[in-house]
DRENPA-3360 file (N, C-alpha, C; in nm, 2 decimals, always signed):
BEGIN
1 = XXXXXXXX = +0.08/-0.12/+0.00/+0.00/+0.00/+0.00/+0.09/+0.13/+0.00 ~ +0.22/+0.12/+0.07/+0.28/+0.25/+0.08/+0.32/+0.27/-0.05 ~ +0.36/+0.15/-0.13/+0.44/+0.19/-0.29/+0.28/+0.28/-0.33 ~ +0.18/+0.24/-0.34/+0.08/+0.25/-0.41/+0.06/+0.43/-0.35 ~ +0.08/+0.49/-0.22/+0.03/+0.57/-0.17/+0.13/+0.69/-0.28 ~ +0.27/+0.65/-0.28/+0.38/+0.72/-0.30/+0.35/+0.75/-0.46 ~ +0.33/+0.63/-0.49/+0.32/+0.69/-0.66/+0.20/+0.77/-0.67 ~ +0.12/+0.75/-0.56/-0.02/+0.86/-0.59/+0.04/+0.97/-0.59;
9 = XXXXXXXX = +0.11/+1.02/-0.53/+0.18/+1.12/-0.43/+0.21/+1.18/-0.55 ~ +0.35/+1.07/-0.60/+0.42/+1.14/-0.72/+0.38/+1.21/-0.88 ~ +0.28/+1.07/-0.92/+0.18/+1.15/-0.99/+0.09/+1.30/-0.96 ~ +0.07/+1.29/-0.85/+0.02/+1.42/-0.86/+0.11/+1.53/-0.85 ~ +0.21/+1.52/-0.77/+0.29/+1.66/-0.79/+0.39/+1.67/-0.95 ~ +0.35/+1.57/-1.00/+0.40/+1.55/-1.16/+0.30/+1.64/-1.21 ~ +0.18/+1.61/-1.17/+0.03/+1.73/-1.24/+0.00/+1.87/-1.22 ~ +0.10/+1.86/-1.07/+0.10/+1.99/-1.03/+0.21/+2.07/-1.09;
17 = XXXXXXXX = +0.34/+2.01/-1.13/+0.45/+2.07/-1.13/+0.43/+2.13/-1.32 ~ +0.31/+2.04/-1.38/+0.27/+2.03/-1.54/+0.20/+2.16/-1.51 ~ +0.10/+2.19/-1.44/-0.01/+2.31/-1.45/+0.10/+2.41/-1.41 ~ +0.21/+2.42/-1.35/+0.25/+2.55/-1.32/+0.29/+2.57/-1.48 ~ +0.40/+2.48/-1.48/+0.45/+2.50/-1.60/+0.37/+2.58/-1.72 ~ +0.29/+2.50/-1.71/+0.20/+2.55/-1.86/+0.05/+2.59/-1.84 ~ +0.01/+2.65/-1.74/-0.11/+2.68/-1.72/-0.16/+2.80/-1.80 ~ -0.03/+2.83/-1.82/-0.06/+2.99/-1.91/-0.09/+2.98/-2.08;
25 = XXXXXXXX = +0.00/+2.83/-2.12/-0.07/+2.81/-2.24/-0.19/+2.74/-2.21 ~ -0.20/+2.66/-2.11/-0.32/+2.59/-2.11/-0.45/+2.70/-2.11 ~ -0.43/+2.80/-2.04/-0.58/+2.86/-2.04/-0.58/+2.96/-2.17 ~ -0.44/+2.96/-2.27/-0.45/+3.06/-2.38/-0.57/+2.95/-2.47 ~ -0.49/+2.82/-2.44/-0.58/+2.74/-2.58/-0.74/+2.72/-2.50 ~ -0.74/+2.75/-2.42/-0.87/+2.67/-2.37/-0.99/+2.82/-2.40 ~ -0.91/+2.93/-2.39/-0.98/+3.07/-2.41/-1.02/+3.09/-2.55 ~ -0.91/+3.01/-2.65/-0.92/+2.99/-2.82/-1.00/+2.90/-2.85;
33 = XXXXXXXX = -1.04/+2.82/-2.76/-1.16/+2.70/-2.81/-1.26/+2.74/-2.80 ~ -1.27/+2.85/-2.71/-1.44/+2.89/-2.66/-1.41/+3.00/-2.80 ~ -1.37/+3.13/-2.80/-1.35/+3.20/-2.91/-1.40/+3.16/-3.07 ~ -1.32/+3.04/-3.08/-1.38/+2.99/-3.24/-1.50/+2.90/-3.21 ~ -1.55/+2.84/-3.08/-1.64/+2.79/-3.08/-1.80/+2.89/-3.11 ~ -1.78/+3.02/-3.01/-1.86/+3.11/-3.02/-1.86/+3.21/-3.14 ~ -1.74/+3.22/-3.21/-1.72/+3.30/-3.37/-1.78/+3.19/-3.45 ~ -1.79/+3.07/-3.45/-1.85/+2.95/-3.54/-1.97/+2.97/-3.55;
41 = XXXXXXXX = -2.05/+2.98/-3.41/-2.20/+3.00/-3.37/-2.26/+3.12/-3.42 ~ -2.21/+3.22/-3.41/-2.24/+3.34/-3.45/-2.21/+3.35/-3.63 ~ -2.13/+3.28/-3.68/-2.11/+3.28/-3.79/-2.24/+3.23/-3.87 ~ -2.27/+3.11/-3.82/-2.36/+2.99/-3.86/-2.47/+3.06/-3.87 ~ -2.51/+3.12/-3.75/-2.64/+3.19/-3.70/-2.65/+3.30/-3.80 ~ -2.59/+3.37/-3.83/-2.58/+3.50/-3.93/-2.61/+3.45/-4.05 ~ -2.59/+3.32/-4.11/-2.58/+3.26/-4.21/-2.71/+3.23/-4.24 ~ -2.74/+3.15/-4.12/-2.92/+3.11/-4.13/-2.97/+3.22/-4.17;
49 = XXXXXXXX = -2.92/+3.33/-4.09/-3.04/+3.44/-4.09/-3.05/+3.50/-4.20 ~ -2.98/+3.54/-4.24/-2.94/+3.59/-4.42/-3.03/+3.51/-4.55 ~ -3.01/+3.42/-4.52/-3.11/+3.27/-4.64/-3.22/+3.27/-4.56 ~ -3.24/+3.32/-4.48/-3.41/+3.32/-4.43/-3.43/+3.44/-4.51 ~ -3.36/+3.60/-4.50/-3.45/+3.70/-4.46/-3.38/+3.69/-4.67 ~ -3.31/+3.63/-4.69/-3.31/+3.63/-4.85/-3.44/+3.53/-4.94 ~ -3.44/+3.46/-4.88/-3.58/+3.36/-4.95/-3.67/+3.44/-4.90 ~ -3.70/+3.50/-4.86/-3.81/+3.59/-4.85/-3.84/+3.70/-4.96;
57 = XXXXXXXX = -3.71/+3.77/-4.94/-3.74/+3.90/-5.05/-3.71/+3.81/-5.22 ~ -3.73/+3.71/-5.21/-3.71/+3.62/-5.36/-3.86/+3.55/-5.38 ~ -3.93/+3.53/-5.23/-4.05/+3.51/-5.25/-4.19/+3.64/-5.31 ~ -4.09/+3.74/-5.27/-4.17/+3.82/-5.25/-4.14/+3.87/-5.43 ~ -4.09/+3.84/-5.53/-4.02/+3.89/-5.66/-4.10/+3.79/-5.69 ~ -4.10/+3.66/-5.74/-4.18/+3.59/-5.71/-4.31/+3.64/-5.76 ~ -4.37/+3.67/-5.67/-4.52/+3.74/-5.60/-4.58/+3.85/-5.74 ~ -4.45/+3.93/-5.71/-4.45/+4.05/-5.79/-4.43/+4.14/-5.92;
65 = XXXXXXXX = -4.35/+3.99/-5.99/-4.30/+4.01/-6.10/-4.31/+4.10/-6.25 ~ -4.46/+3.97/-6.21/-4.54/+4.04/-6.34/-4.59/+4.15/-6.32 ~ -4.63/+4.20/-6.23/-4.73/+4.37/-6.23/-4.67/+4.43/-6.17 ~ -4.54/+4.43/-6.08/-4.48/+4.51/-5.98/-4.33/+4.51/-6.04 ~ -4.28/+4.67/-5.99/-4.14/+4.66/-5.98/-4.07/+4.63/-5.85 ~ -3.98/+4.54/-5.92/-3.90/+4.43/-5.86/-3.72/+4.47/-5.85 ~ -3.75/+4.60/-5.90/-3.61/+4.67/-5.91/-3.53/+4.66/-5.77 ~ -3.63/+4.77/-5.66/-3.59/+4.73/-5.51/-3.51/+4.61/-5.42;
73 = XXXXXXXX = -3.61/+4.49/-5.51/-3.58/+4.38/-5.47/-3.46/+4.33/-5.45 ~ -3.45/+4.32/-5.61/-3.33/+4.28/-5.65/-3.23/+4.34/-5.57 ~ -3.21/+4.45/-5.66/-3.11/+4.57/-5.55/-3.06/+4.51/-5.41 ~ -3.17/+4.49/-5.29/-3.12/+4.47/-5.18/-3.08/+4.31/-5.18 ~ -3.10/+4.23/-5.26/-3.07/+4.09/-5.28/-2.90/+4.14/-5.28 ~ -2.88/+4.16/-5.42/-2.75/+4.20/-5.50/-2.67/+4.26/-5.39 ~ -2.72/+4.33/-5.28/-2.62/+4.39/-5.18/-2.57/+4.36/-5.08 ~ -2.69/+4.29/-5.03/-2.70/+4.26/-4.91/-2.66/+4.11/-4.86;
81 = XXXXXXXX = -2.74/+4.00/-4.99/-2.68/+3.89/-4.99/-2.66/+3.81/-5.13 ~ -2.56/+3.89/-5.18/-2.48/+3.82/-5.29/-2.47/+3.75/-5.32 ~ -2.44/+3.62/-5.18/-2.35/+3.50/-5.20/-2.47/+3.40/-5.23 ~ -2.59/+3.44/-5.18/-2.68/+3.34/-5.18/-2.75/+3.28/-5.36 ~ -2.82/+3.20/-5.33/-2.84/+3.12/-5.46/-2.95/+3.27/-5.49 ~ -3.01/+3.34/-5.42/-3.14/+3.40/-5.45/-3.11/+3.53/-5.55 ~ -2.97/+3.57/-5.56/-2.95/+3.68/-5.60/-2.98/+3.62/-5.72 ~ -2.88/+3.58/-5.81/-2.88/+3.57/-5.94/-2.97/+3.51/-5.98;
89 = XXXXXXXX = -3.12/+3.43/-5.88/-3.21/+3.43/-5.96/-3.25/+3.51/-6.00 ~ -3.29/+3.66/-5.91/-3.36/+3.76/-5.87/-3.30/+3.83/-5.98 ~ -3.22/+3.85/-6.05/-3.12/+3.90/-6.12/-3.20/+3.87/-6.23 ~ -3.16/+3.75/-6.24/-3.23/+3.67/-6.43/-3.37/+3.75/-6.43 ~ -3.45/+3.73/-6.33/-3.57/+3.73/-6.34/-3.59/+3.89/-6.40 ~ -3.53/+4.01/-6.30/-3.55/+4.15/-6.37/-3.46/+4.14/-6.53 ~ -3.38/+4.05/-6.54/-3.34/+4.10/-6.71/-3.41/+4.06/-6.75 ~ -3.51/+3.94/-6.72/-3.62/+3.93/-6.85/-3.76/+3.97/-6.84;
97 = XXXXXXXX = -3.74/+4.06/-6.70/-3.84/+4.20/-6.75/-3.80/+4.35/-6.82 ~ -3.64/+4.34/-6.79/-3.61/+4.44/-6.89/-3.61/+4.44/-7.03 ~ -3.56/+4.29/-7.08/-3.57/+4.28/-7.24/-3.72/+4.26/-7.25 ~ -3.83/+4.26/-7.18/-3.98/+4.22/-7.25/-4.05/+4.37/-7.23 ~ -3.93/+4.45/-7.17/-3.98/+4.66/-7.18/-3.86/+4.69/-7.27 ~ -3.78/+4.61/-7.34/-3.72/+4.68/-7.48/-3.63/+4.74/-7.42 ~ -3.60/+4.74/-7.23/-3.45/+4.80/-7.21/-3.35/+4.68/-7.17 ~ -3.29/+4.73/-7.34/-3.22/+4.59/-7.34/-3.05/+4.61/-7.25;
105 = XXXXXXXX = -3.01/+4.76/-7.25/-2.88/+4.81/-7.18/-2.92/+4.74/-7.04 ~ -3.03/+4.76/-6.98/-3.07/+4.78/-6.87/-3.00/+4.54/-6.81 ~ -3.11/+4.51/-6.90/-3.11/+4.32/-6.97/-2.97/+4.29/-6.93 ~ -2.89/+4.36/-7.03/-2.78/+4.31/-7.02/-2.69/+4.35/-6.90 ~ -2.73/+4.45/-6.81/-2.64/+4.48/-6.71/-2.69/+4.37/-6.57 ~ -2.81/+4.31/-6.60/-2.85/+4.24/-6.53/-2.78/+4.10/-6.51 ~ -2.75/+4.06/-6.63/-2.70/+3.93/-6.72/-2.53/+3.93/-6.65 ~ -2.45/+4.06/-6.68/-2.37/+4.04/-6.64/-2.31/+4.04/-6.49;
113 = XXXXXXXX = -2.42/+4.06/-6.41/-2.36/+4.09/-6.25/-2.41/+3.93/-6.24 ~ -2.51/+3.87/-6.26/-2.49/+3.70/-6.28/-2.37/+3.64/-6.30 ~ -2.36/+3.66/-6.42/-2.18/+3.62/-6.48/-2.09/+3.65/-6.37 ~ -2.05/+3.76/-6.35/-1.97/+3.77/-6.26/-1.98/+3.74/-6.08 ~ -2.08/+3.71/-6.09/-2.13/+3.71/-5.88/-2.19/+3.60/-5.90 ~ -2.26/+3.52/-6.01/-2.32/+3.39/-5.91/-2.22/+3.32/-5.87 ~ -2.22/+3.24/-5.76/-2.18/+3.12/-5.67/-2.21/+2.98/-5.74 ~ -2.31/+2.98/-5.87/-2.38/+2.89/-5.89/-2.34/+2.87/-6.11;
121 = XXXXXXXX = -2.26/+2.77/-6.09/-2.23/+2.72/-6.29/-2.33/+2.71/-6.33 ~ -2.46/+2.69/-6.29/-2.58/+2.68/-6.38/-2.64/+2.80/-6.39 ~ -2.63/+2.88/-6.33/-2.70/+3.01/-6.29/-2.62/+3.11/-6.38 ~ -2.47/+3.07/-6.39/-2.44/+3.18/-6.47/-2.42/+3.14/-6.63 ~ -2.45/+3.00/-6.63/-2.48/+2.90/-6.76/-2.56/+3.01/-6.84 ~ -2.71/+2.97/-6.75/-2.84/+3.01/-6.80/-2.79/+3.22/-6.81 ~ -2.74/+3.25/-6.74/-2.71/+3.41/-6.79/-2.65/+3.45/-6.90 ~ -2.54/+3.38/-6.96/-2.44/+3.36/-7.08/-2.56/+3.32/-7.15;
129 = XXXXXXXX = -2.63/+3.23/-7.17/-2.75/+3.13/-7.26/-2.86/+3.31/-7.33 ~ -2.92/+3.35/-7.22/-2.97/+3.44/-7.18/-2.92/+3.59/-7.27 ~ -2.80/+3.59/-7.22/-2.73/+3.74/-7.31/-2.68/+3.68/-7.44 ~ -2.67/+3.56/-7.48/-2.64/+3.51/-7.63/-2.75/+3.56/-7.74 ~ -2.87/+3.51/-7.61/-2.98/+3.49/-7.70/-3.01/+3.68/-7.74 ~ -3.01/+3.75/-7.66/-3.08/+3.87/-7.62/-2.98/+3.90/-7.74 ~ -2.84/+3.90/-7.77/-2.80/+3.96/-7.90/-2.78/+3.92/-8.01 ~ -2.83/+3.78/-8.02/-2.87/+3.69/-8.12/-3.03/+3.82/-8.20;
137 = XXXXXXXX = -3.12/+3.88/-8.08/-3.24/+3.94/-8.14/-3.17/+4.02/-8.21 ~ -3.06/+4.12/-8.14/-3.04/+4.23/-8.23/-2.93/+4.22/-8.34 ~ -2.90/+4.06/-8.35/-2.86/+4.10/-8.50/-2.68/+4.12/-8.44 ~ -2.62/+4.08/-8.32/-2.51/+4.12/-8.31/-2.42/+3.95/-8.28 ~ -2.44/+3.94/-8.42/-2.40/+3.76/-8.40/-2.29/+3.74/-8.34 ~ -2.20/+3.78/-8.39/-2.05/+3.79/-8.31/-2.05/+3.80/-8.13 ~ -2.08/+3.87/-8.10/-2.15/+3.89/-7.96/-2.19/+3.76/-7.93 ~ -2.30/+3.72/-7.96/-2.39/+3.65/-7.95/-2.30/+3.48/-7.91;
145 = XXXXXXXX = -2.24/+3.50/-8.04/-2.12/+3.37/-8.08/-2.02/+3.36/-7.96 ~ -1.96/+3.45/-7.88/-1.92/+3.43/-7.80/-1.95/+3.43/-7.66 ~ -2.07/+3.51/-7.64/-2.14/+3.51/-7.53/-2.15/+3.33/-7.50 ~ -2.23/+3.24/-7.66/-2.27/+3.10/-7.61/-2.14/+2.99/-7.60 ~ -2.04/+3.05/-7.64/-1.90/+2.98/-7.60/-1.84/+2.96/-7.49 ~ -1.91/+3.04/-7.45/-1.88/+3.07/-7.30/-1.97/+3.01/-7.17 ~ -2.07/+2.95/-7.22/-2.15/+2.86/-7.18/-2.10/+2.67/-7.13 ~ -2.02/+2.68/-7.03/-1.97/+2.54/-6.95/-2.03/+2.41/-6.86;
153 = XXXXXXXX = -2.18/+2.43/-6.89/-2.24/+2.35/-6.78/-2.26/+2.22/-6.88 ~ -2.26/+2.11/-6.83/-2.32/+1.98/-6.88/-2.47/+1.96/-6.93 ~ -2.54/+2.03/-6.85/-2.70/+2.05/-6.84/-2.73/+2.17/-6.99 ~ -2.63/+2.22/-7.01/-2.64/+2.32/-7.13/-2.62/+2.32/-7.23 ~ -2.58/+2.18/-7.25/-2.49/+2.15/-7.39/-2.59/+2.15/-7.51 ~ -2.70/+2.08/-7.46/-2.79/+2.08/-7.56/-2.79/+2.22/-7.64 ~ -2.90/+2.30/-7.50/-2.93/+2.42/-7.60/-2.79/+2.51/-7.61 ~ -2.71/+2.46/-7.58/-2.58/+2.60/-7.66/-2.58/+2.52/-7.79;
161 = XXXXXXXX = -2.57/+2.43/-7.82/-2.58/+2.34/-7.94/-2.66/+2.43/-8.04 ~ -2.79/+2.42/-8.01/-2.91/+2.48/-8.06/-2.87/+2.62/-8.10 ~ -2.85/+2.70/-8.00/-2.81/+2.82/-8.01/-2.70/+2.88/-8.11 ~ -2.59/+2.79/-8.11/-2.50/+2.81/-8.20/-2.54/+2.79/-8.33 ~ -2.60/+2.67/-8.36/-2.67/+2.68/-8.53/-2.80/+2.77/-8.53 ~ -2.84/+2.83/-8.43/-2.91/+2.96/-8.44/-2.81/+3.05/-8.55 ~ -2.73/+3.08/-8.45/-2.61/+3.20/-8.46/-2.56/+3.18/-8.64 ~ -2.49/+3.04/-8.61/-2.44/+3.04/-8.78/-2.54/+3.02/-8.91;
169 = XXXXXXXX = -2.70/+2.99/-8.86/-2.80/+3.00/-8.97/-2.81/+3.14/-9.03 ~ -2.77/+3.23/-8.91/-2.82/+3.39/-8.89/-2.72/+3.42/-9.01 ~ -2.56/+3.34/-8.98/-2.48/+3.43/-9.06/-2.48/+3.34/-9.18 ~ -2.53/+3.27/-9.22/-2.59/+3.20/-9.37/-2.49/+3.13/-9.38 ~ -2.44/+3.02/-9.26/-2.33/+2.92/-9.25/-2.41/+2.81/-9.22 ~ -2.46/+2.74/-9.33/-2.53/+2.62/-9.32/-2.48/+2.52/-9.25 ~ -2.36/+2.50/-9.33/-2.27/+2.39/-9.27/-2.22/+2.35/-9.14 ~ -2.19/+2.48/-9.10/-2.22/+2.49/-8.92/-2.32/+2.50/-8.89;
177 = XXXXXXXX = -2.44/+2.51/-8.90/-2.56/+2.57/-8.85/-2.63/+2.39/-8.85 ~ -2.57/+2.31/-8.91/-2.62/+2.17/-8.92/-2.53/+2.10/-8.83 ~ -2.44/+2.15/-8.79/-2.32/+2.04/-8.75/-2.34/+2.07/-8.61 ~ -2.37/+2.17/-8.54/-2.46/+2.21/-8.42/-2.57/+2.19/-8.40 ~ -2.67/+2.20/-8.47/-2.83/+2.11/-8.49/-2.81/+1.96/-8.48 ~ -2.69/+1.91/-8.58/-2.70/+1.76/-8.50/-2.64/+1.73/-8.38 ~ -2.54/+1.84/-8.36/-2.53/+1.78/-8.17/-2.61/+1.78/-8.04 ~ -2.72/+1.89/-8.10/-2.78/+1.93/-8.05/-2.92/+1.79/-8.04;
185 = XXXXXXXX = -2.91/+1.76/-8.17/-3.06/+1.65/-8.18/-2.99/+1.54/-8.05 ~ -2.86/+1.50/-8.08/-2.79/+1.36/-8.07/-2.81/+1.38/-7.89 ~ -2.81/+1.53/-7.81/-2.81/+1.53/-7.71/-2.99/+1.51/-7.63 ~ -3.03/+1.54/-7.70/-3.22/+1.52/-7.72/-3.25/+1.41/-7.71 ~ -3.26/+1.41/-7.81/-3.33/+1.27/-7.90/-3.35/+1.11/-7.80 ~ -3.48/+1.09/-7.81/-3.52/+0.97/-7.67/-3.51/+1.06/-7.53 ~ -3.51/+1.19/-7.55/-3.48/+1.22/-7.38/-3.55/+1.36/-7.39 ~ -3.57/+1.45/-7.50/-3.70/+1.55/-7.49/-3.73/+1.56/-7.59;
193 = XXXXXXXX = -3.87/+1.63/-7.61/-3.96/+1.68/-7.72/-3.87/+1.80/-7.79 ~ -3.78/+1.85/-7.78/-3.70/+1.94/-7.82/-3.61/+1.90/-7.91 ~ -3.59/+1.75/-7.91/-3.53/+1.73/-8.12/-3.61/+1.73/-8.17 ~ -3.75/+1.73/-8.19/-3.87/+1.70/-8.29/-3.85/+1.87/-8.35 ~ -3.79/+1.99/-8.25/-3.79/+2.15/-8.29/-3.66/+2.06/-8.39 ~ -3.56/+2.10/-8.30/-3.44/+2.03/-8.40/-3.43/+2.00/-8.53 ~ -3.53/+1.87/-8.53/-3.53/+1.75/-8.67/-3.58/+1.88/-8.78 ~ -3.67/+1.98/-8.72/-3.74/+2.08/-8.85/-3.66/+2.12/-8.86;
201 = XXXXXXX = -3.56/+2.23/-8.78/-3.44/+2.26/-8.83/-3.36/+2.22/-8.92 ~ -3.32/+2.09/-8.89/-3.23/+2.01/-8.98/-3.32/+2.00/-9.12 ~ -3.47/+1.95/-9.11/-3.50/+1.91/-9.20/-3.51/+2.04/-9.33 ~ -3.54/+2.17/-9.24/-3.52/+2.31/-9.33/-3.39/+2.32/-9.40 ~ -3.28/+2.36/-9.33/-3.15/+2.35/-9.41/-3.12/+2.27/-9.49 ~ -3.21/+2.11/-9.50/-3.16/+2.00/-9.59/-3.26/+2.06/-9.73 ~ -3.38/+2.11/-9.72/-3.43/+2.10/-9.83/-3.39/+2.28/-9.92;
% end
C-alpha cells in the first residue's frame, strides 16, 4: 500500500508541477476554443439568418414580377446577400423583365452581374445562354457567338448546341448551323420533345 500511496503522491505533484509550467498556455488554448467555438456560432447563426431573410425577399419577386417593380428587390438581394443562390435568380428574373420593356442596356447589365457574382455554374450557364440569346435578337451575331461559347455547364450543352446553329443560320453558314443542330438532336433525341424542334431545323436547311 505505501508503494501505491507514494506513486499517488508522485503522480500528482508531476500534475501539479505540469499546471505551473503550462497553465498559461493551457488557459490561452482553452480561451481559443471557446473564441472559435462562439465565432463558429455566430457565424452559422448569421448565415441562417441571411437565407431566411433572402428567401423571402425572392419570394416576394416571385409574387410580384409580373405587375410590380421588382427593381428594389433585387437591389437589396444583389447587396445585401450576394453569396446566396437568390440573388442571381432575382437577377435573371429582372433581365427578362427588362428585355420584354425593350431595355435591353438595362437586360444586359442584369445578365452580367450574374456572370460575374453567381456562386452557382448553372445560374451563370443560364445568364451567358440568356445574353447570347438577347443579342442573337439584335442582329449582333459575333457577340452572340461568344457570349454561347462561354457557356460550360453539362445541363447546357444541348441548348448552346441549338443556339450556336441559331447563330451560324443567322450568318448563312449552313454547314455549321447543321453540324450544331446535330449535336444538339444527338443530345435530345429519346430524352425531350425538343429534337422534334431540331429535326425541322435540320429538316429546313436540308431541303
Amino acid at each position: 500500500m505505501a508503494v501505491d500511496i507514494n506513486d499517488d503522491n508522485s503522480l500528482n505533484e508531476k500534475a501539479v508541477n505540469f499546471w505551473e509550467k503550462n497553465k498559461k498556455n493551457i488557459i490561452l488554448v482553452g480561451i481559443l476554443f471557446v473564441v472559435i467555438y462562439l465565432t463558429l456560432n455566430f457565424y452559422f447563426a448569421s448565415q441562417q439568418k441571411s437565407h431566411f431573410l433572402a428567401s423571402e425577399i425572392y419570394q416576394k419577386i416571385q409574387l410580384e414580377f409580373e405587375d410590380g417593380d421588382i427593381s428594389s428587390y433585387v437591389t437589396d438581394l444583389k447587396a445585401e446577400h450576394s453569396n446566396s443562390p437568390y440573388a442571381g435568380r432575382a437577377s435573371l428574373i429582372l433581365a427578362q423583365t427588362h428585355t420584354k420593356n425593350n431595355n435591353f442596356d438595362d437586360a444586359f447589365a442584369e445578365l452580367d452581374w450574374v456572370i460575374n457574382n453567381s456562386p452557382e455554374q448553372s445560374i451563370k450557364s443560364l445568364a451567358l445562354y440568356s445574353k447570347a440569346k438577347l443579342y442573337l435578337m439584335q442582329n449582333d451575331l459575333d457577340q452572340a457567338e461568344n457570349s454561347a461559347n462561354l457557356i460550360n455547364s453539362k445541363g447546357y450543352e444541348g441548348l448552346k448546341n441549338i443556339l450556336l446553329g441559331d447563330i451560324y443560320f443567322s450568318k448563312k453558314n449552313n454547314a455549321k448551323a447543321l453540324e450544331f443542330y446535330q449535336l444538339a438532336f444527338n443530345f435530345y433525341v429519346n430524352k425531350n420533345d425538343l429534337s422534334k424542334v431540331i429535326k425541322t431545323k435540320i429538316d429546313a436547311i436540308g431541303n
